[in-house]
C-alpha positions in Angstrom: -29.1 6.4 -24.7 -27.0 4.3 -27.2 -23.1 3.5 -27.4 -20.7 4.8 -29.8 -19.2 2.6 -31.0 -16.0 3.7 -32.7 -14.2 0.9 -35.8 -10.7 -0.1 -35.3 -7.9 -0.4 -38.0 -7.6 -3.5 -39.9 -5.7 -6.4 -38.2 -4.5 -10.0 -38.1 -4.8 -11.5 -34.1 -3.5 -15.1 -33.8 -4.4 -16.6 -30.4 -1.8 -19.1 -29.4 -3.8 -22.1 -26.9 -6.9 -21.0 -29.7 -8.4 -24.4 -28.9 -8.3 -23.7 -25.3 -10.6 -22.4 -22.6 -10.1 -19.1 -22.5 -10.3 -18.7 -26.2 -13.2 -19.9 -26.6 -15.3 -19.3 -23.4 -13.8 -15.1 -23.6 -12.0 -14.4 -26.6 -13.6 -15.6 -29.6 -17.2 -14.8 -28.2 -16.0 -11.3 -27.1 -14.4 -10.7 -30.4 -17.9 -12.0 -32.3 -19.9 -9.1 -30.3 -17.3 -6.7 -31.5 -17.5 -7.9 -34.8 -21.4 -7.8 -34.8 -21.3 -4.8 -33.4 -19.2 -3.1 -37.1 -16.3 -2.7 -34.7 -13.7 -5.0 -36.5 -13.7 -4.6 -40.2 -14.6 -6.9 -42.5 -10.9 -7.7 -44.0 -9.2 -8.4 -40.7 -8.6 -11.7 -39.4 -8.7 -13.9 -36.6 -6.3 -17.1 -36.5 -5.9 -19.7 -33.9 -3.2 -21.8 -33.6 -2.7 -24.8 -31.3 -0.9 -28.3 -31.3 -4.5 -29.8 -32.9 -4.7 -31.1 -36.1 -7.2 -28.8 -37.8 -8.4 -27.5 -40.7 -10.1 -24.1 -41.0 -13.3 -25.7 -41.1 -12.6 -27.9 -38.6 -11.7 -24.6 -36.0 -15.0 -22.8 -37.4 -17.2 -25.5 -36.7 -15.6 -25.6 -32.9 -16.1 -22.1 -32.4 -19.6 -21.9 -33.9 -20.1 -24.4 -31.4 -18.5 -22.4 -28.7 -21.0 -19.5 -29.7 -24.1 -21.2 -29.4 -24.8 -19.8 -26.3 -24.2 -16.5 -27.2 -26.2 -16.6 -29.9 -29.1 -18.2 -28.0 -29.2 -14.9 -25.6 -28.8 -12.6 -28.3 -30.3 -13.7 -30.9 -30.1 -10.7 -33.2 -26.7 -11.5 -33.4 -27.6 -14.7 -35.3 -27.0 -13.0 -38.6 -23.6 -11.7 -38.1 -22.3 -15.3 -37.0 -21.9 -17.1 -40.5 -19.6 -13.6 -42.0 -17.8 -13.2 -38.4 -16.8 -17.4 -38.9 -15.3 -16.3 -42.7 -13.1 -14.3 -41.0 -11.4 -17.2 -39.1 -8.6 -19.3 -39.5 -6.4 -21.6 -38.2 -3.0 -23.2 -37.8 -1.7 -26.2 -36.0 2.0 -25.1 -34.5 4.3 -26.6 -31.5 5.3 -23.7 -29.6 9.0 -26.0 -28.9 9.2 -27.3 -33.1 10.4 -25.6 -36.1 8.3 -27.3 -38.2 5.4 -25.2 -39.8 6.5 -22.1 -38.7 7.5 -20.3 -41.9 4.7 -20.9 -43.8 2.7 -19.9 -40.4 5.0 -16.1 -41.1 4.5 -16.6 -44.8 0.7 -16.4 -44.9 1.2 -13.3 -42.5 3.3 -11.3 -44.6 1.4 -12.2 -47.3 -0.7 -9.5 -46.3 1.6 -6.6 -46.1 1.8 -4.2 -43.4 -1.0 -4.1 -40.9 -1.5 -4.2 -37.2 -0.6 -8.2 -36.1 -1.7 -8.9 -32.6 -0.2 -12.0 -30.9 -2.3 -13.4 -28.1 -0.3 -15.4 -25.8 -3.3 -17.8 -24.3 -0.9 -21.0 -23.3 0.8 -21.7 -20.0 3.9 -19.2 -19.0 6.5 -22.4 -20.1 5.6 -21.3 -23.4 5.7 -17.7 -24.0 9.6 -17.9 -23.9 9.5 -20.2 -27.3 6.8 -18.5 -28.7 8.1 -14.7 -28.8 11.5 -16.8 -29.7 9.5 -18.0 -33.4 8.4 -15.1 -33.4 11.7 -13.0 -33.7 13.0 -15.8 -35.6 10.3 -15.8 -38.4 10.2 -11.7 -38.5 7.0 -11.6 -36.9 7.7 -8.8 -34.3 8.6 -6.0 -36.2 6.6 -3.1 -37.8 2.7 -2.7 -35.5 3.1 -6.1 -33.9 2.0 -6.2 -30.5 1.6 -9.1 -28.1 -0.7 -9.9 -25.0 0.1 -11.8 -21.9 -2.1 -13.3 -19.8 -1.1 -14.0 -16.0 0.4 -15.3 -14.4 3.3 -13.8 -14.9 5.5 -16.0 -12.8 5.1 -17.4 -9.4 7.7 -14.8 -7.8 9.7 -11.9 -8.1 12.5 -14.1 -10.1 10.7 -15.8 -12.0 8.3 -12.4 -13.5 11.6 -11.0 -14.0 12.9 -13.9 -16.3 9.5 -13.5 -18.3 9.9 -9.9 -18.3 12.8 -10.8 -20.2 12.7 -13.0 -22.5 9.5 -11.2 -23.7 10.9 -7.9 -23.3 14.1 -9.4 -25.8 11.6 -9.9 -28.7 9.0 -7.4 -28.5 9.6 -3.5 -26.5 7.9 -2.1 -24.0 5.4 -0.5 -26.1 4.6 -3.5 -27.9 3.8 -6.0 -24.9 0.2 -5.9 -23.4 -0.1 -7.4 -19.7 -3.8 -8.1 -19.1 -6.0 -8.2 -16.7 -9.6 -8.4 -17.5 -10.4 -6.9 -14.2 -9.3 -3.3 -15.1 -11.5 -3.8 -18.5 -14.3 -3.7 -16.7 -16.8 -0.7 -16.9 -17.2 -0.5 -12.8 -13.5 -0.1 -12.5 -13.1 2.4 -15.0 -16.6 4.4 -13.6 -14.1 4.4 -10.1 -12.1 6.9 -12.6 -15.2 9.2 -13.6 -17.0 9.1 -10.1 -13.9 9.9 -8.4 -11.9 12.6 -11.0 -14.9 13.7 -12.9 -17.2 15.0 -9.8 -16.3 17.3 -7.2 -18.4 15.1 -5.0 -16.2 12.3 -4.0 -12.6 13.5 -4.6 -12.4 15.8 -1.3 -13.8 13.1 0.5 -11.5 10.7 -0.7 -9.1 10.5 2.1 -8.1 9.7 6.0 -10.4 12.4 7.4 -13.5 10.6 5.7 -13.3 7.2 4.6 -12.9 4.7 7.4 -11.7 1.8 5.8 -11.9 -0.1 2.2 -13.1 -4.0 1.1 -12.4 -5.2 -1.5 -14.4 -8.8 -2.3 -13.8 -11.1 -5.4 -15.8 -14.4 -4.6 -16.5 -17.4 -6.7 -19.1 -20.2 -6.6 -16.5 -22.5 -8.8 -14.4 -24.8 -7.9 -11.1 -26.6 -9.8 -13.3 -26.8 -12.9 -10.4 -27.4 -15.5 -7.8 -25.9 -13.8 -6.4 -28.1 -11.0 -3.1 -28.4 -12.5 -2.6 -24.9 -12.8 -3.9 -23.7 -9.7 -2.4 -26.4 -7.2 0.6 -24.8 -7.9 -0.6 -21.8 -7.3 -3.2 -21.2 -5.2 -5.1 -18.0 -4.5 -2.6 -14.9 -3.2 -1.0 -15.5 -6.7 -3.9 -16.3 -8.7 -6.0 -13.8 -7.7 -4.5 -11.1 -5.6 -1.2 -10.2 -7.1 -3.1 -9.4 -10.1 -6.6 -8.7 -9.6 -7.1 -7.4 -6.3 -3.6 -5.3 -6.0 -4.9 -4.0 -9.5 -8.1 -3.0 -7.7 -6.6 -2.1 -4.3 -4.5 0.6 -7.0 -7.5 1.9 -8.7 -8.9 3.0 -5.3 -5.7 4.5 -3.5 -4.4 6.1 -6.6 -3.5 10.2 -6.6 -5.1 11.7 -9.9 -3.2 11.3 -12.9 -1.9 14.6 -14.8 -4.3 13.5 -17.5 -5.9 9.9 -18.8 -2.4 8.8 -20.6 -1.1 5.3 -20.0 2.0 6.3 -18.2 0.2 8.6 -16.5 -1.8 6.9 -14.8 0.4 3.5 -14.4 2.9 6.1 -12.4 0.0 7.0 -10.2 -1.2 2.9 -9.5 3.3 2.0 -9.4 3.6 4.7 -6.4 0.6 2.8 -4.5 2.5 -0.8 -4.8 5.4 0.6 -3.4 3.4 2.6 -0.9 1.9 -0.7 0.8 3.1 -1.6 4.1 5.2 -5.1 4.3 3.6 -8.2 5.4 6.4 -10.8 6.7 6.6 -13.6 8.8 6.2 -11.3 12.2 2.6 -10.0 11.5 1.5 -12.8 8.6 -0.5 -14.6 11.2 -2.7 -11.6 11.9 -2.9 -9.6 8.6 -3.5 -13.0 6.3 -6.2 -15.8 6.6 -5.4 -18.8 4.4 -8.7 -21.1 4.0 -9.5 -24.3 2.3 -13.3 -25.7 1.1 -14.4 -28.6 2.3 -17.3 -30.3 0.7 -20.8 -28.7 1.4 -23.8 -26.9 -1.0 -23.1 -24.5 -3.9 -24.8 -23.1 -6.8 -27.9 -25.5 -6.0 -26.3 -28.5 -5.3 -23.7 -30.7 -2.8 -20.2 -30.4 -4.2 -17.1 -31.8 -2.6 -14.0 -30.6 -1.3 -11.0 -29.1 -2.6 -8.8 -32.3 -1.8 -11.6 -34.6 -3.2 -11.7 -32.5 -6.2 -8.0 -32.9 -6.3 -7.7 -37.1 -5.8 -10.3 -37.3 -8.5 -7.7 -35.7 -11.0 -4.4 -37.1 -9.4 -5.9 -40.3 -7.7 -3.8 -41.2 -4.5 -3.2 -37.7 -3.7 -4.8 -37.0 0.0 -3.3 -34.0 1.1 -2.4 -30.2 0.2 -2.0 -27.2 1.9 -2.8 -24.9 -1.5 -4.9 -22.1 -0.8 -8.2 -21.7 -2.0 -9.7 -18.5 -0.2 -7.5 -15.2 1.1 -8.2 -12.6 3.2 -5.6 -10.3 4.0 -5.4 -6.3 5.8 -3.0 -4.1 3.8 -1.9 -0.2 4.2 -0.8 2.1 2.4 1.4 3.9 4.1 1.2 7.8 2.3 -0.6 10.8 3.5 -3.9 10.2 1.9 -4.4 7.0 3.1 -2.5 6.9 6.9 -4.4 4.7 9.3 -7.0 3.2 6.5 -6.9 -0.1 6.0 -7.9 -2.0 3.3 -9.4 -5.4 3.7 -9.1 -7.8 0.8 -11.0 -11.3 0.5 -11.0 -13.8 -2.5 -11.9 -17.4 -2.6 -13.5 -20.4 -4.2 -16.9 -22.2 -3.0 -18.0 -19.3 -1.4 -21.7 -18.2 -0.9 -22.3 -16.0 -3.9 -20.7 -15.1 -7.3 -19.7 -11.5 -6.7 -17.1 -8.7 -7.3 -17.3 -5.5 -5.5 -15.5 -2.6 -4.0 -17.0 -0.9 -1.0 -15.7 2.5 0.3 -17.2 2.6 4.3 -16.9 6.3 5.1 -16.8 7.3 8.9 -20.2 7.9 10.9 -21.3 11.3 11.7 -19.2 12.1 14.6 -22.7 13.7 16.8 -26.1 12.3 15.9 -29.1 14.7 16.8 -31.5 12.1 16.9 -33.7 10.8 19.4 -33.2 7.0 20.1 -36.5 6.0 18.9 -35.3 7.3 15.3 -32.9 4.7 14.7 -29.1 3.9 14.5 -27.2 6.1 12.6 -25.1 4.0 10.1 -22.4 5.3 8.3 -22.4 6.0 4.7 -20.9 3.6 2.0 -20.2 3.8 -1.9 -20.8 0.0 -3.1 -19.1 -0.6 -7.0 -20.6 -3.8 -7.7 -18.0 -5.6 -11.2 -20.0 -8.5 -11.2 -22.5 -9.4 -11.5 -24.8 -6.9 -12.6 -22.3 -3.8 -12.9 -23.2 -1.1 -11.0 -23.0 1.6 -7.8 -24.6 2.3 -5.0 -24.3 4.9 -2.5 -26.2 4.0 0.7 -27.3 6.9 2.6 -29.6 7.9 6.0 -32.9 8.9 5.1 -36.5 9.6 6.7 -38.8 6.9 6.4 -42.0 8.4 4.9 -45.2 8.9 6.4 -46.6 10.0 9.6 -45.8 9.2 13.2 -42.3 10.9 14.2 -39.2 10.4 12.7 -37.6 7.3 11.7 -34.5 6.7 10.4 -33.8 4.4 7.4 -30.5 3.6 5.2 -31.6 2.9 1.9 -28.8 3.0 -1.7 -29.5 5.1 -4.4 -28.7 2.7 -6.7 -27.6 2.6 -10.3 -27.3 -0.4 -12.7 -25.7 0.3 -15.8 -28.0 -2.2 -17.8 -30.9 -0.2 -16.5 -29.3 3.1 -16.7 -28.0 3.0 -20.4 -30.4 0.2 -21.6 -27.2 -1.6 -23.8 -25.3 -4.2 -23.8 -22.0 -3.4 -21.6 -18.8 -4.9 -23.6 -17.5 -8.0 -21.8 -13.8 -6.9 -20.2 -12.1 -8.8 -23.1 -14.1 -6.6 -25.4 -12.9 -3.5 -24.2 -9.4 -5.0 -23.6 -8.7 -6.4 -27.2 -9.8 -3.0 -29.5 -7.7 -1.6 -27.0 -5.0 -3.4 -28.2 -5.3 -3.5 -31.7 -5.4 0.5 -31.1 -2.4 0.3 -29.0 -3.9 1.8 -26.1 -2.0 0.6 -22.8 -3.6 2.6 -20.0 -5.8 -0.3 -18.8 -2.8 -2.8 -19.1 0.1 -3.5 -16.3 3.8 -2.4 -16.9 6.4 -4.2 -16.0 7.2 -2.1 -12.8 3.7 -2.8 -11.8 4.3 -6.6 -12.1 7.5 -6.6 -10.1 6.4 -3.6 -7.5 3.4 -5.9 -7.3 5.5 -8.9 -6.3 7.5 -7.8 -4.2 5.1 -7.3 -1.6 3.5 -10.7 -2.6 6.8 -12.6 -1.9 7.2 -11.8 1.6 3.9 -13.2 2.2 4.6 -16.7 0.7 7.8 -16.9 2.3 6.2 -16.0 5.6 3.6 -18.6 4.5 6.3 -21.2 4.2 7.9 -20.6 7.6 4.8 -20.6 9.7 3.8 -24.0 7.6 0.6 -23.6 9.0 -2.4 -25.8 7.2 -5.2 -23.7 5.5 -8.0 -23.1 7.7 -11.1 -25.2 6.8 -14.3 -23.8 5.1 -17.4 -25.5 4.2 -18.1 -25.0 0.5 -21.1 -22.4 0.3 -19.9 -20.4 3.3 -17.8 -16.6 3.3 -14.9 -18.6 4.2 -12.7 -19.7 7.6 -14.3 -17.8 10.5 -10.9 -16.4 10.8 -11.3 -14.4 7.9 -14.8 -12.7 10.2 -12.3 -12.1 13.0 -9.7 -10.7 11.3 -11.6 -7.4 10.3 -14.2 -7.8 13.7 -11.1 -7.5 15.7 -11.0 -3.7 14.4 -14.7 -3.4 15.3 -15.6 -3.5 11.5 -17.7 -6.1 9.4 -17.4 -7.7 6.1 -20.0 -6.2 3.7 -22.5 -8.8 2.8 -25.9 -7.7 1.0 -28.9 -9.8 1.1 -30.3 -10.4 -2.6 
């Protein structure tokens, strides 16, 4: 079985911070595949702009270099990298100076009307001046769209005063909040297992479905990002975004039909649906951890505070968040009395994102003792790595001798299944906005629904001024996390290879 792959319209996409990591680790390679793959035609182009002084040939050379790896595990895509480089250029801009700005919009124009993409890669402190030259230089008009990456803000106030300033420059249609998670071909197979088969959906409720987990562990630490992330830590890094988006996914109602706005109503109602967390119940819904030094990915690494000095020297103490685990609820009719367990951290045991639906046990088993425990049934959507599902059953272990019980997955990975290479997120997520497809990006209610649950959990944070709980690096996290969803009689879903 092969993909379609369907060609987009022509376009320009200029990725302000295009010297940066997330340009060239995600973008630029996920762009490349695209372009290898005949989805981007051959007279659009791709420009990066940052405060570097660059020529173009200087920016190709840095990318080429940034594809190597690609390239080394694909190699048929070798002879597509030397024409995809051609279409690349580059610009060295100050998002807070004038200068070099108009010929910047100059060299734009110069191409006439066509779709212009503007990829906001660069801190949040910037995207204020950046949409600013952008009005300024006539640059948001026409099919101009722009992406933002999170975060978008560190509160309720402060998304609001991007929400703004963004929304001044460019409308509601125009603006493109992504996250990479809902890009991913698990999250949207959540859509097609759950509203495409008669299976699942009248299962998919209170009656059946016992509780949820949702799990997005890393094996990384700081890597590049300490700056960034000391400020703010892992509720707002990861589950504002991310795991709310996730959380949504799962507890949405069906949409009237696979529009954007359509199904962004469906995901709002379930942010506003989620039961408060506040400083009377923050100590028992939320565990905050920490890593300390220990083993990861092969090797000893140190802690988070050592990883820290090492950047800022002298600095011996913080109390930023590098794990979360957290029990939400959403308090409708579908859902009443389900919770949903969320966990997501740094230094953890294994790279992995997943989603796992526990559905209740049988409530009578016929069974003799000697067959075996019953276990309950679960539906395991694995994002990363190796996308795929699993549904683990009860079954009869073969052979002779009585009857024993086993529970066993039918499993399905999509590289095995379809046999192609499945489009990075960023893939999916930029064709979709040079065709101005919204449905897999956040609106701004979403954002600010989104935070306002967040907010009275970091103000709870702050006036409990409790320490993160300790973890050793290459562990699930602080044994509170483990006794925050044992004390409902319930463990956290951890497979074995």
């Amino acid at each position: 079985m092969t993909a379609k792959t369907v060609p987009v319209a022509t376009f320009d996409l200029v990725i302000f911070g295009g010297t940066g990591d997330l340009a060239l680790r995600k973008l630029l390679p996920g762009l490349f595949r695209r372009y290898a793959d005949g989805q981007i035609p051959e007279d659009s182009r791709i420009i990066g702009v940052a405060r570097d002084s660059l020529s173009d040939d200087d920016y190709r050379a840095r990318v080429s270099q940034a594809l190597a790896p690609v390239v080394e595990s694909e190699p048929g895509l070798q002879p597509r990298l030397a024409p995809f480089l051609l279409r690349l250029g580059y610009h060295a801009l100050d998002a807070t100076r004038d200068e070099g700005w108009q010929a910047f919009a100059d060299e734009l124009q110069a191409q006439g009307e066509r779709i212009r993409v503007f990829y906001l890669s660069t801190s949040p402190g910037l995207f204020v001046d950046l949409c600013t030259r952008l009005k300024a230089h006539g640059l948001n008009g026409g099919q101009s769209r722009v992406v933002i990456e999170k975060p978008i803000g560190k509160d309720s106030g402060s998304a609001a005063r991007i929400n703004d300033a963004v929304g001044s420059v460019f409308s509601e249609g125009q603006t493109f909040r992504i996250d990479h998670y809902l890009g991913k071909e698990t999250v949207q197979n959540l859509m097609a297992l759950r509203f495409a088969n008669i299976l699942f959906e009248p299962l998919w409720n209170s009656n059946y479905i016992d509780h949820v987990q949702i799990t997005v562990a890393e094996t990384v630490g700081l890597e590049k990002r300490a700056g960034y992330y000391d400020t703010s830590g892992a509720l707002r890094d990861m589950v504002q975004n991310h795991l709310l988006q996730l959380l949504c996914m799962v507890a949405m109602e069906s949409p009237a039909a696979m529009e954007a706005d359509a199904v962004r109503d469906e995901k709002l109602k379930v942010l506003r649906s989620l039961r408060p967390i506040d400083a009377g119940d923050a100590s028992q819904l939320t565990v905050r951890g920490q890593y300390r030094a220990g083993a990861s990915n092969g090797g000893a690494v140190p802690g988070y505070l050592d990883e820290l000095s090492r950047l800022e020297p002298g600095r011996t103490e913080s109390r930023t968040e590098t794990f979360v685990a957290l029990k939400a609820e959403v308090d409708n009719w579908r859902w009443a009395g389900v919770p949903f367990y969320l966990r997501t951290g740094k230094r953890l045991a294994e790279r992995v994102s997943e989603i796992v639906i526990a559905f209740r046990p049988v409530p009578h088993s016929i069974f003799e003792h000697g067959a075996g425990p019953v276990v309950a049934n679960k539906l395991v959507l694995r994002l990363q790595p190796d996308e795929g599902v699993k549904l683990w059953l009860m079954i009869k272990d073969p052979g002779p001798g009585g009857l024993r019980l086993q529970h066993v997955p039918l499993d399905m990975s999509f590289a095995e299944a379809f046999g192609v290479h499945q489009p990075e997120a960023y893939e999916r997520l930029l064709m979709d906005v040079v065709r101005g497809n919204p449905t897999l990006f956040m609106r701004r209610d979403e954002v600010e629904a989104a935070w306002k649950w967040i907010d009275p959990i970091l103000a709870a944070w702050e006036t409990l001024r409790e320490s993160p709980k300790p973890y050793t690096a290459g562990s699930w996290g602080p044994g509170a996390a483990v006794a925050l969803i044992e004390r409902d009689g319930r463990t956290w879903h951890e497979e074995a290879g």
